[in-house]
N, C-alpha and C positions, 0 to 999 in steps of 0.2 A: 281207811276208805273202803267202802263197798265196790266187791264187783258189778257191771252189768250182769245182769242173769240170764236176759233173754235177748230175740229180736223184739218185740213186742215194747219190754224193756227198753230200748235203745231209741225207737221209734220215737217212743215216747219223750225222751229223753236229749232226742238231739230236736225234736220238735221248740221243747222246752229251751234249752240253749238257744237257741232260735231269735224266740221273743226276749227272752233276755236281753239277746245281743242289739236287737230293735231297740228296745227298750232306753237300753243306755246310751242308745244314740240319739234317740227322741227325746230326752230326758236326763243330763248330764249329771246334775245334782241326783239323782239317783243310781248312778255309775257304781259308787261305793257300794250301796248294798248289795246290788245286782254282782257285783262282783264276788263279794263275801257269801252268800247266798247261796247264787247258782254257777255262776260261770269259775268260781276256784275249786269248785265240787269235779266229783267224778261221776256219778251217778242219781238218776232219780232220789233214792232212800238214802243217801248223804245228803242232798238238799233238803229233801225235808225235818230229816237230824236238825239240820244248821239250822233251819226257821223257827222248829220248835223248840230248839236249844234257846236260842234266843228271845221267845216268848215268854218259856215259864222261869228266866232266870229273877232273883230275886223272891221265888216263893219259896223257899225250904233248902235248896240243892244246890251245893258249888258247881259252876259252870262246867268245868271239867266231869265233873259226877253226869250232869245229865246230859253230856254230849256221849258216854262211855255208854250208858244206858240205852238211850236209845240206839246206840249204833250197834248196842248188842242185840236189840229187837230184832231192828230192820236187819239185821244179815239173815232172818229167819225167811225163807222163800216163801212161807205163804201169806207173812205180813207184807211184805212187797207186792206180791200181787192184788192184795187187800189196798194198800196204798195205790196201785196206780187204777186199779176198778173204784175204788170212792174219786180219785179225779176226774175220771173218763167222768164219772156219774154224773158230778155237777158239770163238766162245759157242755154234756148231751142235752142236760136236763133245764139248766138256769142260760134264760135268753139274758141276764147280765153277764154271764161271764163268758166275754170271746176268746179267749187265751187261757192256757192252763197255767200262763203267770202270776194273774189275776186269783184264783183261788189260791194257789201256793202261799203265795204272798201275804193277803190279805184277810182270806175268808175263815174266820173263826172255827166252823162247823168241820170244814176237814182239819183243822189245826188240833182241834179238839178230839177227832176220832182219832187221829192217827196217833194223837198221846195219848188213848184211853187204850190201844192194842199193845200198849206199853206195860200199861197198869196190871193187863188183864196176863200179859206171860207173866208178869213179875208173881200174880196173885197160883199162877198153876204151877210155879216153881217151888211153892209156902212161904213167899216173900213177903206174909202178908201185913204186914206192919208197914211198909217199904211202898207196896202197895198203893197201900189208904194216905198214906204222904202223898203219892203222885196222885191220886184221886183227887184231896185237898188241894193240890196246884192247881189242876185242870180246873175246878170247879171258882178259885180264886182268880188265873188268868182269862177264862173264857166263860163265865155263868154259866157253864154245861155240869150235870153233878151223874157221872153213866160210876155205880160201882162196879168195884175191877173185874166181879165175877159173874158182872151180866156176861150173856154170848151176842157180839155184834157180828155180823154177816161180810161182808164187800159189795159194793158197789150201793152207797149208801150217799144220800143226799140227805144232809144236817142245814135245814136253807137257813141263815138266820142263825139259828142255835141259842139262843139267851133264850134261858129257863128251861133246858130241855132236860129232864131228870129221867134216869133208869134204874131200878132197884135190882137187888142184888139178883135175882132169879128169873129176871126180864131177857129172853131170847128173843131178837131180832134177826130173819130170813135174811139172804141177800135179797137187793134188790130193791131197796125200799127207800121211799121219799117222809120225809120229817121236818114239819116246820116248825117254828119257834113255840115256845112255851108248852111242849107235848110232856105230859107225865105219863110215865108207864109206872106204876105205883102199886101199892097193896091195901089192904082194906083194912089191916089191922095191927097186930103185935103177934099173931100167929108164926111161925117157922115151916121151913119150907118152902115148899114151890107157892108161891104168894103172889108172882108178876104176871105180865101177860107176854102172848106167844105173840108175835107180828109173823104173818107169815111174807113170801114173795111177794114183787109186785103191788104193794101196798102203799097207797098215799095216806098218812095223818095230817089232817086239817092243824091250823095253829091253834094252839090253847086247848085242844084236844085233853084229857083227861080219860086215861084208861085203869079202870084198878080192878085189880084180884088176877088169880091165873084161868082169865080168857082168852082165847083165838083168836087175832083178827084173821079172816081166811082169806086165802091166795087173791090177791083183784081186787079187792074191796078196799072201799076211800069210807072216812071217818072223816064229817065235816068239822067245822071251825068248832071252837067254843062247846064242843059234845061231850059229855060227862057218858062212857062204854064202861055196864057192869054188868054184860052176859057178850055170850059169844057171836063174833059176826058172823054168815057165811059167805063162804068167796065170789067175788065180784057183786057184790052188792056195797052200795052206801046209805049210811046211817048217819043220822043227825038227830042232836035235841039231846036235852037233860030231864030224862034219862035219854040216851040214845035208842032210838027206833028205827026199821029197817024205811027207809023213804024210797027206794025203786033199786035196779039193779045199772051197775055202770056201763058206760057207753063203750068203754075202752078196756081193754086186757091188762092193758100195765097202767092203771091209773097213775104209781109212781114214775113211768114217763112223760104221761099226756099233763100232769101239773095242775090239770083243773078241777 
């Protein structure tokens, strides 16, 4: 079992307990998991251990192996902070999720992040055979395909997450909103830095389509269905295939405003 780390930690944490404890009283036939889950845990990064233990078992990994693993992650403090900044993200950001039960539980996109920060120490370690195994799970239990050695930020919102792919040299900012079907991609068979840079405060539109190593810049929303093959700049949104620059945004943090 993981320490708590912090106040902020704990906050969070007995928050979470909380609605569990609701939960299973609302909802009896769900007692069991809720039990197994959150309420026999110790801490935030033990619960989400146990969810995603639970998720990718059956893809490669004796249950024992990927409870070890992750819990060797999550004792890392700045995965934990990364884990509870991507939850703040979605209950701030998704008017569906009222409860930070609700995303734990259910919501693929943080299930999937918080197993790709797995991927990504195993791959800084030279684990990388080990890796691309847990990449293949992730990408087999939750349609999200992020390789180990993208760099992804905290406080990220994966709304959706089916079909979200990230190549190997794709760096993602904190802060940023991501809806379904977004490719950050490359353009070729080239080596190298090949992905694109997402900076801060960034919303991508769903079905979004970004390739090569371009900038989205700080502010700036990338609408639906946009095929980006040059650089944004900040606070501006772009639409269309090719994507063009259509006006500059209303809001500072498009990835909180959502629209």
């Amino acid at each position: 079992m993981l320490p708590s780390p912090d106040p902020n930690e704990d906050a969070m944490w007995l928050r979470l307990r909380g609605e569990a404890e609701a939960a299973a009283r609302l909802e009896p036939m769900l007692a069991p998991m809720l039990e197994a889950t959150v309420l026999a845990q110790s801490s935030l990064a033990d619960c989400v251990a146990e969810r995603i233990a639970g998720k990718l078992e059956g893809h490669g990994l004796a249950p024992a192996v990927l409870r070890r693993l992750l819990l060797e992650a999550f004792a890392e403090p700045a995965i934990q902070r990364a884990l509870r900044c991507d939850l703040a993200a979605i209950v701030d950001r998704d008017p569906a999720a009222d409860t930070l039960l609700d995303p734990l539980l259910f919501y693929k996109g943080f299930h999937a992040i918080s197993a790709y920060r797995v991927s990504h120490q195993l791959w800084h370690q030279g684990r990388h055979m080990l890796a691309r195994l847990w990449q293949s799970m992730i990408s087999e239990a939750f349609s999200v395909d992020i390789h180990p050695a993208a760099r992804v930020g905290r406080g990220i919102l994966l709304d959706h997450a089916t079909s979200f792919v990230a190549g190997e040299t794709a760096i993602i900012h904190d802060h940023v909103s991501i809806l379904h079907e977004v490719t950050l991609g490359g353009t070729g068979k080239e080596h190298g830095d090949r992905h694109p840079i997402v900076e801060s405060h960034v919303l991508l539109g769903a079905g979004a389509k970004i390739l090569g190593r371009v900038t989205i810049g700080r502010g700036a929303k990338v609408g639906a269905g946009s095929v980006v093959l040059d650089n944004v700049p900040p606070h501006t949104t772009v639409a269309g295939v090719p994507a063009v620059v259509v006006g500059e945004t209303r809001e500072d943090s498009p990835a909180d405003a959502m629209d």
